[in-house]
C-alpha positions as CSV (number, residue, x, y, z in Angstrom):
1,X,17.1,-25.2,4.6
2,X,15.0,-23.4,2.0
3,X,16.0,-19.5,1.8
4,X,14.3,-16.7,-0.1
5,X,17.0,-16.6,-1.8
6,X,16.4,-20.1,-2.7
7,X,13.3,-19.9,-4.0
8,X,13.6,-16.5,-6.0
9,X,16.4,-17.7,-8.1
10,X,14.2,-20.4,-9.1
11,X,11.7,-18.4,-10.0
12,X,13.4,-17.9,-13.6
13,X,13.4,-21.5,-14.7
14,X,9.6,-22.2,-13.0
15,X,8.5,-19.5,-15.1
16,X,9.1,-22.2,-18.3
17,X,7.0,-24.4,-16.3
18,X,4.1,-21.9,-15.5
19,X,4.3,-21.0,-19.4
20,X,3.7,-17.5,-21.1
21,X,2.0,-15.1,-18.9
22,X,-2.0,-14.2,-19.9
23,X,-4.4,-11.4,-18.8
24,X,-6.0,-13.2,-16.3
25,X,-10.2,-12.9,-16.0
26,X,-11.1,-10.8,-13.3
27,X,-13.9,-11.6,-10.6
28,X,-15.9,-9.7,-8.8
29,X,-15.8,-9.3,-5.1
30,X,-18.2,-7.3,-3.3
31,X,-19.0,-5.6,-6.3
32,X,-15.6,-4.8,-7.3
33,X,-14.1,-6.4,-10.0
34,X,-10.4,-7.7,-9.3
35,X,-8.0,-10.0,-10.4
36,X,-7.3,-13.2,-9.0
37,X,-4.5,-13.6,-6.6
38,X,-1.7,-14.9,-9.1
39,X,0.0,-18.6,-9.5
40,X,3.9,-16.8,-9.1
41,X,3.1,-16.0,-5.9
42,X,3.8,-20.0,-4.6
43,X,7.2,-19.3,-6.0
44,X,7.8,-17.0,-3.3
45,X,6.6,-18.6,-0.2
46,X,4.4,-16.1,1.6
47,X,6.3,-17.0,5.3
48,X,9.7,-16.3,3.9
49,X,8.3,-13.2,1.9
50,X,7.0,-11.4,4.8
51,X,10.1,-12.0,7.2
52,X,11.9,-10.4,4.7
53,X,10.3,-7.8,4.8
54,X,9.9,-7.7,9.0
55,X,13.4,-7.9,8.8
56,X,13.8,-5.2,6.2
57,X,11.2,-2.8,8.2
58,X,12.9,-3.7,11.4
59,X,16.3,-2.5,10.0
60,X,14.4,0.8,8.6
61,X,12.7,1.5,11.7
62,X,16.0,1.7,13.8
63,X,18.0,3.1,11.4
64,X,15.3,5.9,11.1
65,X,15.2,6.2,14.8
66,X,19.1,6.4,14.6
67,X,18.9,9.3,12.7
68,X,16.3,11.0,14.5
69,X,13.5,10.3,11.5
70,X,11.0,7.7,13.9
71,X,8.6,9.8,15.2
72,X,7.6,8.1,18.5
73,X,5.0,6.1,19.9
74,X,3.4,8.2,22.2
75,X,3.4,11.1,19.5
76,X,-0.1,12.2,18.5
77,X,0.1,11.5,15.1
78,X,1.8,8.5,15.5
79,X,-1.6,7.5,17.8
80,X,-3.7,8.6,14.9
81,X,-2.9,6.7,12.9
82,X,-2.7,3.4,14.4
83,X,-6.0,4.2,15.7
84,X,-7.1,4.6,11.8
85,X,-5.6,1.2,11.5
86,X,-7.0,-1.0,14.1
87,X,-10.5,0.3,12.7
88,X,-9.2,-0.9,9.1
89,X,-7.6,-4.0,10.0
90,X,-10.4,-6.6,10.8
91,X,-11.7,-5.5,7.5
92,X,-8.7,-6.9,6.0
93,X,-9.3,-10.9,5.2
94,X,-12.1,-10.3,3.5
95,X,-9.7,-9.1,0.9
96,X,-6.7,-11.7,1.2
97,X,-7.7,-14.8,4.0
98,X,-4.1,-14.6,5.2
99,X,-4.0,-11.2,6.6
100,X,-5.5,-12.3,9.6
101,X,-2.4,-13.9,10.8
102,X,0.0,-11.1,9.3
103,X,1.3,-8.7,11.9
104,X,0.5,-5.4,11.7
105,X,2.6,-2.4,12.3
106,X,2.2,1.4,11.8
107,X,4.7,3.7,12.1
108,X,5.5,7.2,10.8
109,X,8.5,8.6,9.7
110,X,9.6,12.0,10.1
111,X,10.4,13.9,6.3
112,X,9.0,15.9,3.9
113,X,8.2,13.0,1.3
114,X,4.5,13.4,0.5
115,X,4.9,9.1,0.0
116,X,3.1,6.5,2.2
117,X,3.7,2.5,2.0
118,X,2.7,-0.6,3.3
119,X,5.5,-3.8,2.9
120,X,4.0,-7.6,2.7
121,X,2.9,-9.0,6.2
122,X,1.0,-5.4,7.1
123,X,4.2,-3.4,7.6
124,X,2.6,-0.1,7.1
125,X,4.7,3.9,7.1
126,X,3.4,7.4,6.4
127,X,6.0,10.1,6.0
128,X,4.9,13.5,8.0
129,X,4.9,15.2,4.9
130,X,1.8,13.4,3.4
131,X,-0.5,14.6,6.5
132,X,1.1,18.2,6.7
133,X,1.7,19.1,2.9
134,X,-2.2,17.5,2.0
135,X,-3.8,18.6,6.0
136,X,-5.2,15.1,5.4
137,X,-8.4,14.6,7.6
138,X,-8.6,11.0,9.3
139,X,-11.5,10.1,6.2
140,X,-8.6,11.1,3.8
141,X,-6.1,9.1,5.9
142,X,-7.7,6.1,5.6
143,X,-7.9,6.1,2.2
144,X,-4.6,6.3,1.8
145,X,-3.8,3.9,4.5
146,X,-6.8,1.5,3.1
147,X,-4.9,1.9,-0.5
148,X,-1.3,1.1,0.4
149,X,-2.9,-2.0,2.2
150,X,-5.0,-2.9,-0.6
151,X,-1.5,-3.2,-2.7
152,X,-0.2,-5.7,-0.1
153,X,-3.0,-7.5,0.4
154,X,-3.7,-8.2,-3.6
155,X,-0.1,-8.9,-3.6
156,X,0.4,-6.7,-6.3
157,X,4.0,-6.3,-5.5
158,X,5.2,-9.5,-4.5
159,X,3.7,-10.9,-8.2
160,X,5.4,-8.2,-9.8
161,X,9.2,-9.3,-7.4
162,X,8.2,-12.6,-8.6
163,X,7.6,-12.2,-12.3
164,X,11.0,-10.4,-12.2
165,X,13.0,-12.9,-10.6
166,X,14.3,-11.3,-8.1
167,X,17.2,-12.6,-6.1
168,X,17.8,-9.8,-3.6
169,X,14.1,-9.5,-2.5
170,X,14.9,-8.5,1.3
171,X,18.0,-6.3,1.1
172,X,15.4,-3.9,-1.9
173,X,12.5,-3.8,0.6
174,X,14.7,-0.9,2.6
175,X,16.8,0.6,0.4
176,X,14.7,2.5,-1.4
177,X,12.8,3.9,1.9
178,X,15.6,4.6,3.6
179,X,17.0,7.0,1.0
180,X,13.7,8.7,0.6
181,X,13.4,8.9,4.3
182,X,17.1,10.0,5.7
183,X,18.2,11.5,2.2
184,X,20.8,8.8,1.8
185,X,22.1,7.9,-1.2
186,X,20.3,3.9,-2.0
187,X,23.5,2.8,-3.4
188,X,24.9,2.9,0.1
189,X,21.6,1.4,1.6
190,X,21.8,-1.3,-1.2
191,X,23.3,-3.4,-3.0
192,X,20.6,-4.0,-5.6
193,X,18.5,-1.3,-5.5
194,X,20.5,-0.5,-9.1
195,X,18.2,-3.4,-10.0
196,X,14.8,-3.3,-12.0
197,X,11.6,-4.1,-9.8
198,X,12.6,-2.6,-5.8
199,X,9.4,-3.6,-4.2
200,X,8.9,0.0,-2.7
201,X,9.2,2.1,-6.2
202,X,7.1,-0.4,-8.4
203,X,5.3,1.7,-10.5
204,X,1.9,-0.1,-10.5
205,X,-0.5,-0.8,-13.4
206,X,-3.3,1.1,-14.3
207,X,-5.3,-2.0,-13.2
208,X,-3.4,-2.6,-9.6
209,X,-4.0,1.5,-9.0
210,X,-7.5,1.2,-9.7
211,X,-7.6,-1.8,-8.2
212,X,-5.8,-0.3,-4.9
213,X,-8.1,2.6,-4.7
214,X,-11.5,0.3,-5.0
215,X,-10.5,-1.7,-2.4
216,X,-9.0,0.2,-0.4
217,X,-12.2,2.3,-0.1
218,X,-14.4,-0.7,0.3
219,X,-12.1,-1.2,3.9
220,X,-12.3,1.8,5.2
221,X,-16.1,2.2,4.5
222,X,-16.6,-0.7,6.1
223,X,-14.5,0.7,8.8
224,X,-16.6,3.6,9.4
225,X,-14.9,6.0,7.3
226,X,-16.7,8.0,4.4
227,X,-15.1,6.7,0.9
228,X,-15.9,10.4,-0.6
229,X,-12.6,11.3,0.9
230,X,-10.8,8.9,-2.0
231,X,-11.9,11.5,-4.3
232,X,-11.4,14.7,-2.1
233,X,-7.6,12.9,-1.5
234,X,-6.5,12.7,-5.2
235,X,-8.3,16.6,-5.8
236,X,-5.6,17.1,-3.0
237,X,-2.9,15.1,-4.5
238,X,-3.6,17.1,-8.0
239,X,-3.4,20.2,-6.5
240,X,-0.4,19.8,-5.1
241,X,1.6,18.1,-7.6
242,X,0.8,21.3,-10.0
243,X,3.1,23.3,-7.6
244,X,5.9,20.5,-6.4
245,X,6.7,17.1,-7.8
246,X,5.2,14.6,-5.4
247,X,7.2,12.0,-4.6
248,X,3.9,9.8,-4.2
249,X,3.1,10.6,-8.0
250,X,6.4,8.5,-8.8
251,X,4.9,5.0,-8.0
252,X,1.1,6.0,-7.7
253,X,0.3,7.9,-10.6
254,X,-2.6,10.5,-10.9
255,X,-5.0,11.0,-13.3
256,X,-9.2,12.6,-13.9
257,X,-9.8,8.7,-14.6
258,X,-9.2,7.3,-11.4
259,X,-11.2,9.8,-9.9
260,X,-13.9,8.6,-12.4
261,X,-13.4,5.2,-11.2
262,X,-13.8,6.2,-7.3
263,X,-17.0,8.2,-8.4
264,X,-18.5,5.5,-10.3
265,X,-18.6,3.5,-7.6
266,X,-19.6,5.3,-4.7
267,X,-23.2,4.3,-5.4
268,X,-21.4,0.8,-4.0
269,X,-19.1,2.5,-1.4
270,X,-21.3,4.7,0.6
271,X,-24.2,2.1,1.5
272,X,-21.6,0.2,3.4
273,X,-20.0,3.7,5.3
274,X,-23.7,4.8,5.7
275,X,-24.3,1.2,7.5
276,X,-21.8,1.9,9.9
277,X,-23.4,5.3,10.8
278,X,-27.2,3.5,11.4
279,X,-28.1,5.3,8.4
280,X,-29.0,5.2,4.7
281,X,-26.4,6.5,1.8
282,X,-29.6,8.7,1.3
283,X,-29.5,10.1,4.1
284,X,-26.0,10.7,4.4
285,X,-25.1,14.8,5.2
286,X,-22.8,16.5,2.5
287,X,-19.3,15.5,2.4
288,X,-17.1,17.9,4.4
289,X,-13.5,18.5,2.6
């Protein structure tokens, strides 16, 4: 039998095979420009990648609910959310064709990290602290949720796990969560979370964060949500981060550019959220922060 395991350590001497890495051309989709899904990924077989990381999330999840940090099901946030989600989701393929048979999840977990994440296969968490600390509105929500998916569904991380060679791909998916959710030290969660590359604290390009953000918007537009709130959302973030780190800010960094890049392309964005309203971008009211 093949393992993940298997395949990862591999990855090391198939990267001789692939030869030296180049900036690959980017295409444009929908009017956003985006890089091609990349060749390491076949090195780590999407099926074995994402029950990794159902097994990881399902070991997170009830640990978390061990210690009190799962916030239930029939919670009111917990409802908001994964209403925000099934509104996002069928805009999903479009993006990456296999998301349709990926199986979504959406929890939230109870702490004060303002931090949000979804894992490969659609395994999506926001922390309470990244509603509460930014009062995000459900616009603003889905922008965040519509970025974090954006991440998995351009694969972002999984090229990254792959590029790195990785051997210890499932026991890093929870490790890192798990100590920024229950305040445990990730040594004890982890065996190789002392390792370079833990899927949860890449820190992503400039081009995968702008990349994210486009994308993301272009979902939840298309979902019925207004992409102005991407800007209003990092405004927020900015904010925020001038009184407290933000534990967001670690892997996701801000910046007046991406802002830019949301603005420049709302002439884009809003004709598809306006669509959804049976209206024109024209004739859309002021946005409300």
């Amino acid at each position: 039998m093949i393992t993940l395991r298997t395949c990862l350590l591999a990855l090391a001497m198939a990267g001789a095979s692939l030869g030296p890495v180049h900036a690959r051309e980017q295409q444009v989709q929908d009017g956003i420009a985006v890089t091609p899904l990349s060749r390491w990924r076949h090195l780590a077989p999407e099926e074995q990648v994402n029950a990794a990381a159902a097994q990881q999330y399902a070991g997170l999840l009830a640990e978390a609910n061990d210690k009190g940090a799962l916030v239930p099901a029939n919670d009111p946030r917990v409802k908001r959310l994964r209403a925000i989600a099934q509104k996002l989701i069928p805009q999903t393929a479009r993006w990456n064709p296999a998301a349709r048979t990926w199986k979504w999840e959406v929890n939230l977990l109870n702490s004060p990290q303002v931090n949000a994440f979804c894992m490969p296969g659609g395994r999506v968490a926001f922390f309470t602290g990244i509603i509460d600390k930014l009062n995000l509105s459900d616009d603003e929500i889905a922008a965040v949720m519509g970025h974090e998916m954006a991440h998995a569904l351009r694969e972002h991380g999984r090229e990254r796990m792959a590029k790195a060679g990785a051997t210890a791909i499932a026991s890093r998916l929870g490790g890192a969560a798990l100590s920024a959710v229950l305040g445990i030290d990730p040594s004890l969660t982890t065996g190789a979370t002392d390792a370079a590359g833990q899927l949860l604290v890449l820190k992503f390009s400039r081009g995968e964060e702008k990349e994210a953000d486009l994308v993301g918007l272009d979902i939840s537009a298309r979902a019925g949500f207004d992409p102005r709130a991407g800007v209003g959302l990092w405004q927020k973030m900015a904010a925020l981060s001038k009184r407290a780190p933000i534990t967001f800010l670690s892997t996701h960094p801000a910046g007046r550019d991406r802002i830019i890049d949301i603005e420049a392309h709302l002439e884009l964005l809003l004709p598809l959220y306006a669509r959804t309203k049976g209206t024109t971008a024209d004739r859309l009211p002021p946005y409300q922060r």
